[in-house]
PAZAPA-4460 file (N, C-alpha, C; in steps of 0.05 Angstrom, whole numbers, plus 32768, in hexadecimal, padded with zeros to 4 digits):
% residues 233
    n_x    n_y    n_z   ca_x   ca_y   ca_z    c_x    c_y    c_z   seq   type   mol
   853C   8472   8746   8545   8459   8751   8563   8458   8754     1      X     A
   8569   8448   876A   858C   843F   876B   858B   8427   8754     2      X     A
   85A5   842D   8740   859E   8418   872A   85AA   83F9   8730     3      X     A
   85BB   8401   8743   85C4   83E1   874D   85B5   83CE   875C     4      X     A
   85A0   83E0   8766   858F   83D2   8772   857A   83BD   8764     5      X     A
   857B   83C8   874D   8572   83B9   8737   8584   83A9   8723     6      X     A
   859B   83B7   871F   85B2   83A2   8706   85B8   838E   8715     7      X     A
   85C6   8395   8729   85D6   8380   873F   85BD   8366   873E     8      X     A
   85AF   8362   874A   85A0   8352   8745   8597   8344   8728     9      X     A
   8598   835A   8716   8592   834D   8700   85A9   833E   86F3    10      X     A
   85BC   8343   86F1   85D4   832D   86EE   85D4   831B   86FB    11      X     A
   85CF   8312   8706   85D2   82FB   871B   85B3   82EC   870B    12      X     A
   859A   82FB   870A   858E   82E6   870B   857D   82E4   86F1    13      X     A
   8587   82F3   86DF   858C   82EC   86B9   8595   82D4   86BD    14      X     A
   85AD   82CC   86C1   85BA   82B3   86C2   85AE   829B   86C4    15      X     A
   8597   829E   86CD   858F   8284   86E0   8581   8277   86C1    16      X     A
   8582   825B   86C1   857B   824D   86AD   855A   8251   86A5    17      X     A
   8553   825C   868A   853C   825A   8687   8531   8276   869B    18      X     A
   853C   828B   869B   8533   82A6   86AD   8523   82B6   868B    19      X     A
   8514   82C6   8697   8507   82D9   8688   8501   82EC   8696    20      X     A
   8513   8304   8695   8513   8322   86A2   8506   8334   8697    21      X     A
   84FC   8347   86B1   84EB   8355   869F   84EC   836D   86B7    22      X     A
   84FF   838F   86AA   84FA   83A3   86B8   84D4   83AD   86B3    23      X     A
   84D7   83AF   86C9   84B1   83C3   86C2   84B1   83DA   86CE    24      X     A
   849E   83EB   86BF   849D   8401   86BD   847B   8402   86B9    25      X     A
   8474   841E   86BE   8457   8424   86B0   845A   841F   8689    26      X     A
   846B   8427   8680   8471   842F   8669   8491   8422   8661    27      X     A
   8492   8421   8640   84A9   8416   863C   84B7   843C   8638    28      X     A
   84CC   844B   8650   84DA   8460   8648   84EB   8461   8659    29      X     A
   8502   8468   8651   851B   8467   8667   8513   8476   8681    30      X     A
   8529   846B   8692   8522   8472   86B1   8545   8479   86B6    31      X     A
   8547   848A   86BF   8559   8499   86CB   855A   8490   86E6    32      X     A
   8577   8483   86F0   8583   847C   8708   858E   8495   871B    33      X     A
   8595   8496   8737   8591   84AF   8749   85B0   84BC   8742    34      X     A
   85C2   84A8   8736   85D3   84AF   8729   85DD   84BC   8709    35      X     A
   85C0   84BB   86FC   85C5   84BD   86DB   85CA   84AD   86C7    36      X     A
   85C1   8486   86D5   85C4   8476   86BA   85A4   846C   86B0    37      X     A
   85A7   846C   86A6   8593   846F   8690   8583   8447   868C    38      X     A
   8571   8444   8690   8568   8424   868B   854C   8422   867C    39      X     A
   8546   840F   866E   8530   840C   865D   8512   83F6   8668    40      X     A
   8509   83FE   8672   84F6   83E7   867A   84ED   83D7   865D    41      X     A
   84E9   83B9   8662   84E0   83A8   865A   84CB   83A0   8652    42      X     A
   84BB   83A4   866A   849D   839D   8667   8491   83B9   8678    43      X     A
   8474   83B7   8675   8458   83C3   8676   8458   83BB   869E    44      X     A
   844D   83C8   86A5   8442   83B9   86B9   841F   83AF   86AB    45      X     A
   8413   83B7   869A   83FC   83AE   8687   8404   8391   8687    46      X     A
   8422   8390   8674   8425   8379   8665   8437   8366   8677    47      X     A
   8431   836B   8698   8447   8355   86A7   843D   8332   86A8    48      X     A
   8449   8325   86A6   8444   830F   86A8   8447   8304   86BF    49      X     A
   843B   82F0   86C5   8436   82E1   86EF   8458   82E4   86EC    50      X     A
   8460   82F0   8703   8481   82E8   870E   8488   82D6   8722    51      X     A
   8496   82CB   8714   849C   82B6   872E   84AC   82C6   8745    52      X     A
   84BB   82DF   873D   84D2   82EF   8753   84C4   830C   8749    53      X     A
   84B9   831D   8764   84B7   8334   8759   84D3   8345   8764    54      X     A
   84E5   8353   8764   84F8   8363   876A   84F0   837D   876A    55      X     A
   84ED   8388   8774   84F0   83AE   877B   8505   83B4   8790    56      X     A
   8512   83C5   8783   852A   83D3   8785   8520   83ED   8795    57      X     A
   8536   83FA   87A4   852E   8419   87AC   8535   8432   87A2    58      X     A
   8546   8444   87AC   8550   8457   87A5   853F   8475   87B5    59      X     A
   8549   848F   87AA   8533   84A2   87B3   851F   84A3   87A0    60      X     A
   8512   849C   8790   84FD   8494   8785   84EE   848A   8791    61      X     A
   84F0   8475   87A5   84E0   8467   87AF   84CD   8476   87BD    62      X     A
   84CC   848E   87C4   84B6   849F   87D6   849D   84A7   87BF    63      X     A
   84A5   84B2   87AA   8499   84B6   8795   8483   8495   8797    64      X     A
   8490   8482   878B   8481   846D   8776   8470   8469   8797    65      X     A
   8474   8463   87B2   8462   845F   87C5   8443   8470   87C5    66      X     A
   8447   8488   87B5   8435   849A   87B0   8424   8494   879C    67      X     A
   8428   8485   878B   8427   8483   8770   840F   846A   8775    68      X     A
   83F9   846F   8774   83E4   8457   8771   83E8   843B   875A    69      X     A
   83E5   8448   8748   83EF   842E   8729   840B   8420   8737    70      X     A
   8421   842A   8740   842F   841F   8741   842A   840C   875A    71      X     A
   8420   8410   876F   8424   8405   8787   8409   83E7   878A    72      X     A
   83F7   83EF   8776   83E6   83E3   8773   83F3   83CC   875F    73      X     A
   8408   83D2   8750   8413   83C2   8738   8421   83AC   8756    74      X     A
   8434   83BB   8760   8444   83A2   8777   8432   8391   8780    75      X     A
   8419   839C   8790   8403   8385   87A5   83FE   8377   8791    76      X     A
   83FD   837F   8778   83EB   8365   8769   8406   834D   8765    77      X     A
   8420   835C   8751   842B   8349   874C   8437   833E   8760    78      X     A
   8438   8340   8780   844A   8333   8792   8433   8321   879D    79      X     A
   841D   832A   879E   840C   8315   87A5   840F   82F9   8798    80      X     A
   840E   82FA   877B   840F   82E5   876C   842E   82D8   8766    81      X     A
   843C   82E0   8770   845C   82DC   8775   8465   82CA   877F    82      X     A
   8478   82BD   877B   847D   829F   8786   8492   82AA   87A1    83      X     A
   84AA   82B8   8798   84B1   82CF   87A5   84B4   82E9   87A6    84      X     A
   84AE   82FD   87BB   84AF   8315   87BF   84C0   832B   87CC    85      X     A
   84CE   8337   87B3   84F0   833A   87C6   84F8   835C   87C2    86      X     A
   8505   8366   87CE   8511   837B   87CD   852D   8381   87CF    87      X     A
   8538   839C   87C5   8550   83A4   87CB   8551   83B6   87DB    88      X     A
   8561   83C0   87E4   8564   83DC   87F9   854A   83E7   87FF    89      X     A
   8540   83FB   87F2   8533   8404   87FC   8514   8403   87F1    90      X     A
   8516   83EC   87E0   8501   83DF   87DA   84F0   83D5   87E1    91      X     A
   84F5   83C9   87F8   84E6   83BE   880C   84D3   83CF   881A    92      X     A
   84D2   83EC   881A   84C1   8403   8822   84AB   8402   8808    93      X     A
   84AC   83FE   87F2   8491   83F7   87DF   8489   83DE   87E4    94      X     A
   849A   83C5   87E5   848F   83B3   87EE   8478   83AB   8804    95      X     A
   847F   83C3   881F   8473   83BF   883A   8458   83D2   8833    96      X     A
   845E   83ED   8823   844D   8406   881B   8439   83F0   8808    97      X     A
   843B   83D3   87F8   8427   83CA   87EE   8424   83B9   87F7    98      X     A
   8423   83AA   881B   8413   83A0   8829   8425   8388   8827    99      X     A
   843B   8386   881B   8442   8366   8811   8458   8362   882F   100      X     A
   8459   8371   8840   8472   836B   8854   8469   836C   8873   101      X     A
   844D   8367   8879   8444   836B   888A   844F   8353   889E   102      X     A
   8457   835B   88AF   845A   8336   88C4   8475   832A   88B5   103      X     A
   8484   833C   889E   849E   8331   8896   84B5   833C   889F   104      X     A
   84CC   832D   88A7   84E3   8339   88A4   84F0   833C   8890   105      X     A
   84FF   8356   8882   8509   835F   8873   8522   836C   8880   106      X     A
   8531   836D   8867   8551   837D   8868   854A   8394   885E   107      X     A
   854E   83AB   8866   8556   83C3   885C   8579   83D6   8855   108      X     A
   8577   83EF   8843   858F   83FB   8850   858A   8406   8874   109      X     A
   85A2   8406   887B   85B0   8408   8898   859D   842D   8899   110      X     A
   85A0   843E   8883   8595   8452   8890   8575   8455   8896   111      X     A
   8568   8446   8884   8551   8446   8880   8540   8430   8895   112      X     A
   8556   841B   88A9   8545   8403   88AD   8532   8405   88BF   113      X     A
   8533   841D   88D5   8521   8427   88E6   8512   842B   88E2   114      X     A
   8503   8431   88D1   84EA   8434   88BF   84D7   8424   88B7   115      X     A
   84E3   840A   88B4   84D7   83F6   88A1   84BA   83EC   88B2   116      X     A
   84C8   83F1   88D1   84AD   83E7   88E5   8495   83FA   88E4   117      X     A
   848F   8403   88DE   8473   8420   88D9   8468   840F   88C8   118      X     A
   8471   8403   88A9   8465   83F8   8897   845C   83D9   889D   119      X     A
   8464   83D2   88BC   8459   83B1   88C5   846D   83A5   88BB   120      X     A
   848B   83AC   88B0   8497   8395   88AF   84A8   8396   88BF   121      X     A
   84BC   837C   88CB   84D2   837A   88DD   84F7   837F   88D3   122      X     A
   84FD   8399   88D5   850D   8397   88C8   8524   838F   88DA   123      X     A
   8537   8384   88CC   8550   836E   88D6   856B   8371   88CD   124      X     A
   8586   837B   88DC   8598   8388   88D1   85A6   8368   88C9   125      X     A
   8599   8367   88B1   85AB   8356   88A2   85AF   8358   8886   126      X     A
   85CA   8345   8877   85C9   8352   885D   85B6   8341   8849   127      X     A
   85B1   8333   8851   859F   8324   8841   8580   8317   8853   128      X     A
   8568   831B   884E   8556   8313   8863   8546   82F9   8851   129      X     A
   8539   82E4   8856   852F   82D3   8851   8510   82C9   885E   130      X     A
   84FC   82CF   885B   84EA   82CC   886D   84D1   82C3   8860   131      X     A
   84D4   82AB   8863   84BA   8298   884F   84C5   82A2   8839   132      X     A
   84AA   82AF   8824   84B9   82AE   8809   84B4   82D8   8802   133      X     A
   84B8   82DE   881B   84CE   82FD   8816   84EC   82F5   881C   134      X     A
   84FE   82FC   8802   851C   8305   87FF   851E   831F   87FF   135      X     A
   852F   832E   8813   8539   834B   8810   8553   8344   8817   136      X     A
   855C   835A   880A   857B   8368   880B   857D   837D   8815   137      X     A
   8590   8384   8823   8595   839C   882F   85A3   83B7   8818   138      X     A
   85B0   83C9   8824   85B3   83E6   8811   85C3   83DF   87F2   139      X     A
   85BA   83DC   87DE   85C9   83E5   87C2   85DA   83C9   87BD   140      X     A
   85F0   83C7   87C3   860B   83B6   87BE   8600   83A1   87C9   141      X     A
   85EA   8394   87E3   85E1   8385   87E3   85D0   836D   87D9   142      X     A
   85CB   8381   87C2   85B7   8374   87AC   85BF   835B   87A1   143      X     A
   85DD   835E   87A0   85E8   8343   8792   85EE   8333   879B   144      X     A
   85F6   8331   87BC   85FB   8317   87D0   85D5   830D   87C8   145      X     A
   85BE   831D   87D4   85A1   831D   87D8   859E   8306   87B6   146      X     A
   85AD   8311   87A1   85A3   8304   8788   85AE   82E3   8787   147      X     A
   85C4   82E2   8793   85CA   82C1   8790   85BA   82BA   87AD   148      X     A
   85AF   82C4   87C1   85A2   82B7   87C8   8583   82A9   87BA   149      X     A
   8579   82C3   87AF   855E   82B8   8797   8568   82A1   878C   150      X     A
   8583   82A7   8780   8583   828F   8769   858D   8273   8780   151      X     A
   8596   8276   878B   858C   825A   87A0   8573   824C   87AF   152      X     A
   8560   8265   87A6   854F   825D   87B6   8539   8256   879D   153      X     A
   853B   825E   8785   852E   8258   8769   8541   823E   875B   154      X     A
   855B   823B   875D   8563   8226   874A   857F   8210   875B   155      X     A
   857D   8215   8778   8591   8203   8788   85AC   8216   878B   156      X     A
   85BA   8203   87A0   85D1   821A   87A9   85E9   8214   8792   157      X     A
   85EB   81F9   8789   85FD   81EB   876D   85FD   8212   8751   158      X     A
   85E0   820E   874E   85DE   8223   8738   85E8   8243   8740   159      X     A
   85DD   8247   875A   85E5   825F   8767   8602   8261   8766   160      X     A
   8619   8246   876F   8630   824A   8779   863D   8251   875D   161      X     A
   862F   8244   8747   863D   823F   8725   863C   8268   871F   162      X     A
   8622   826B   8728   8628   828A   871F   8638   829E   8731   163      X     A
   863E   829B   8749   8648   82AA   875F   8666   829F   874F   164      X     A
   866D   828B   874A   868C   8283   873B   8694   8293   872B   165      X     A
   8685   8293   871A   867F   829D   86F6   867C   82BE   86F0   166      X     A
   866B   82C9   8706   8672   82E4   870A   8683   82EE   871C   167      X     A
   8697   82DD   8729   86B0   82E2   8734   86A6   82F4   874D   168      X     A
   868D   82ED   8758   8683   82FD   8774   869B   82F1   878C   169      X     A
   86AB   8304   878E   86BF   8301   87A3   86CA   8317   87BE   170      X     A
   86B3   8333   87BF   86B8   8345   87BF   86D1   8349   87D5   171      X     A
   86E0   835E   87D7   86F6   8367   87E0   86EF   838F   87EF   172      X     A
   86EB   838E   87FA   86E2   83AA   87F5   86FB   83BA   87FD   173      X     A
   870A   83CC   87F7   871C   83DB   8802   871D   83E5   8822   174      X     A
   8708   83ED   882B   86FF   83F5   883C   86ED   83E3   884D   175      X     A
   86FB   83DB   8866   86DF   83D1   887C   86CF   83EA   888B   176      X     A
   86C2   83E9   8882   86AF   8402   8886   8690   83F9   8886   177      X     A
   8686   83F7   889C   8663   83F2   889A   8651   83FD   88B7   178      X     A
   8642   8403   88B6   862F   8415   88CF   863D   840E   88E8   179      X     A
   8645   83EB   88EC   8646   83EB   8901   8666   83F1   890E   180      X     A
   867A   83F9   88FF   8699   83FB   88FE   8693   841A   88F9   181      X     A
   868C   8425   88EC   869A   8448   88DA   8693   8459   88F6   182      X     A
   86A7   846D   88F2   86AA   847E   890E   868D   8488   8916   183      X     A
   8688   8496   8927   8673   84A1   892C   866D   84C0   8921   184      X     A
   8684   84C7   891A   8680   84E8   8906   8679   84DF   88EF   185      X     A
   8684   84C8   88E7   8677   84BE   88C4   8660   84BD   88C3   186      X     A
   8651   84A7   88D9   863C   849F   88DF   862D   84BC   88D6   187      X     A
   862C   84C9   88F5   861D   84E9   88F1   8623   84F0   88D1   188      X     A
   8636   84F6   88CD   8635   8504   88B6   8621   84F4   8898   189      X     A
   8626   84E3   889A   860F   84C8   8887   85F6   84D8   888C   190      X     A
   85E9   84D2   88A7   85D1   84D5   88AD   85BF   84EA   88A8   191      X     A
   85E0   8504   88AF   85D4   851C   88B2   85C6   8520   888B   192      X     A
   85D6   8519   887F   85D3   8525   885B   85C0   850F   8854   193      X     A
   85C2   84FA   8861   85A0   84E5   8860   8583   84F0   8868   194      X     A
   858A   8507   8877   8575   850D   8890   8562   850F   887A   195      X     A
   855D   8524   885D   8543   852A   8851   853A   8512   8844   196      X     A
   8546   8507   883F   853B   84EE   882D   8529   84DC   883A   197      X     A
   8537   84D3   885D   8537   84C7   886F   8512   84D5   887C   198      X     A
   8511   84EB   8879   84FA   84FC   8883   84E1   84FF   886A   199      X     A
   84EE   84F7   885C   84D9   84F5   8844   84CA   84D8   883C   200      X     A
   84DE   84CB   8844   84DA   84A7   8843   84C4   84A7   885D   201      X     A
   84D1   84B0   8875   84BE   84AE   8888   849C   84B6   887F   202      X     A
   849F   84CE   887B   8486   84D6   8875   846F   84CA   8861   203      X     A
   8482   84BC   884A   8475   84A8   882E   846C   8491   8842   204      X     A
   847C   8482   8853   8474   846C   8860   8458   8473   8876   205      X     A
   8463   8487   8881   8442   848E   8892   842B   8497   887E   206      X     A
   8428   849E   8866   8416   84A8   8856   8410   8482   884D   207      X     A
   8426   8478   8847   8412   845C   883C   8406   844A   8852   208      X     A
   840E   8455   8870   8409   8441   887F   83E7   8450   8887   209      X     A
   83E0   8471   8881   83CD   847A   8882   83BB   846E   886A   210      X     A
   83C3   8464   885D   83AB   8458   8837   83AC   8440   8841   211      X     A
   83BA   8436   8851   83B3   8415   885A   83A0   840F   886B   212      X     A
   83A2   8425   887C   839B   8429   8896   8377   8428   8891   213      X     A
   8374   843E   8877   835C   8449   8868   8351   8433   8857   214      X     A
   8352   841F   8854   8352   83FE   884A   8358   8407   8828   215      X     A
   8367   8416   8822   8375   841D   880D   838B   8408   8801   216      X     A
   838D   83F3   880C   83A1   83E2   880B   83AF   83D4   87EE   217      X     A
   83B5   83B8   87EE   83BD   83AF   87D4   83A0   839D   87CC   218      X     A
   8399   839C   87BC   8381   8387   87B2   8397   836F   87A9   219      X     A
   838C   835B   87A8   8395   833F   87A4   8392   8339   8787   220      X     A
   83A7   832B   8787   83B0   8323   8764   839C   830F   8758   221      X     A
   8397   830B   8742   8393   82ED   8734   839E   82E9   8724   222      X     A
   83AE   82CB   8734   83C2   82C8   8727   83C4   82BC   8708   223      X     A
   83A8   82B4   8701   83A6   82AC   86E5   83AB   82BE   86D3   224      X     A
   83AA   82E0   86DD   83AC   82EE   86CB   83C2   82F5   86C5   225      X     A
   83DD   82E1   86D0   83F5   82EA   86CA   8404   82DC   86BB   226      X     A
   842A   82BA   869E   8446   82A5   869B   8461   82AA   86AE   227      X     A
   8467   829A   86BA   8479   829D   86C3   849B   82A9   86BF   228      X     A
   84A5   82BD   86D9   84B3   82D3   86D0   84C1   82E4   86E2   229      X     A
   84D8   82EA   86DD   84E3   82FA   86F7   84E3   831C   86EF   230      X     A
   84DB   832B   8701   84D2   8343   8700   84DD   8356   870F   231      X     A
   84E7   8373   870A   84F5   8393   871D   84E5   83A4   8718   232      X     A
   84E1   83AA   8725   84CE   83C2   872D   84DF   83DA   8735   233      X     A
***
């Protein structure tokens, strides 16, 4: 996984009054980020409780866990029963891979967003998407504009603005630099060292849209069998 795709968010929405977070995993054992930081899941997906916010994050992992039955079957259930159903970057490809983004618009990263349509969802170059009650974020660093939007949309814009203050979200970036400004040799050159990942994502998305296809899909939650709770996947 990209780990910001997951912290970034979780700072923001720890904060929120009366929150109860919970990384999930199959198992409580560290998980290694695509960079080498190290994180501890929380809970079971056994032991998840109804979430009111499910969150899944991306990264290059994400091709893997689309493969992964327990896991993908773990999202359809808990996003079914979900008050909201949200992603980060490239999260939104398990999201759509477990049926939850069909007829939705979502934000993706800029390299990946072409894609998102194979899996039935509408993807939308924006940095933050809102659509009924799917929230996505677009690539990594987005996660944390995408997170004070949750917390406005779970506790008012008053509570959102108190934490956007308080964590001093002001960003400045050195560099104006984004898809639609950076030269066109950058561009190429991005894409080109994207290309395997980019070709492997493709292929995970047409294999889940073939198990959907095969009525292999997500089975539906009950939601009795879940206390209220915010949840990363």
């Amino acid at each position: 996984m990209t780990q910001l795709d997951v912290t970034g968010p979780f700072e923001v929405l720890a904060r929120l009054p009366g929150a109860r977070m919970h990384l999930l995993w199959k198992s409580i054992e560290p998980i290694t980020s695509d960079v080498g930081l190290t994180l501890m899941p929380t809970t079971t997906f056994a032991d998840c409780p109804q979430l009111d916010v499910l969150c899944v994050g991306g990264g290059p992992g994400q091709m893997a866990l689309m493969d992964d039955e327990e896991v993908m079957a773990f999202v359809a259930r808990a996003g079914a029963g979900a008050r909201y159903v949200t992603s980060v970057c490239a999260g939104c490809f398990i999201l759509a891979g477990a049926g939850l983004l069909d007829g939705y618009k979502s934000a993706c990263h800029w390299l990946s967003r072409d894609q998102l349509a194979i899996l039935g969802a509408i993807p939308v170059k924006e940095r933050i998407v809102v659509d009924r009650n799917r929230i996505s974020g677009g690539g990594v660093t987005a996660g944390i504009d995408f997170a004070f939007q949750v917390a406005a949309e779970l506790c008012g814009d008053d509570v959102a603005k108190r934490l956007q203050l308080m964590l001093e979200y002001d960003p400045k970036p050195p560099f104006d630099i984004t898809e639609d400004n950076a030269p066109a040799a950058l561009l190429a050159e991005v894409r080109s060292a994207a290309r395997p990942l980019l070709e492997e994502r493709l292929r995970s998305s047409q294999r889940a849209v073939a198990r959907m296809q095969q009525g292999r899909g997500p089975q539906e939650a009950d939601p009795a069998a879940f206390p209220s709770s915010t949840g990363a996947s």
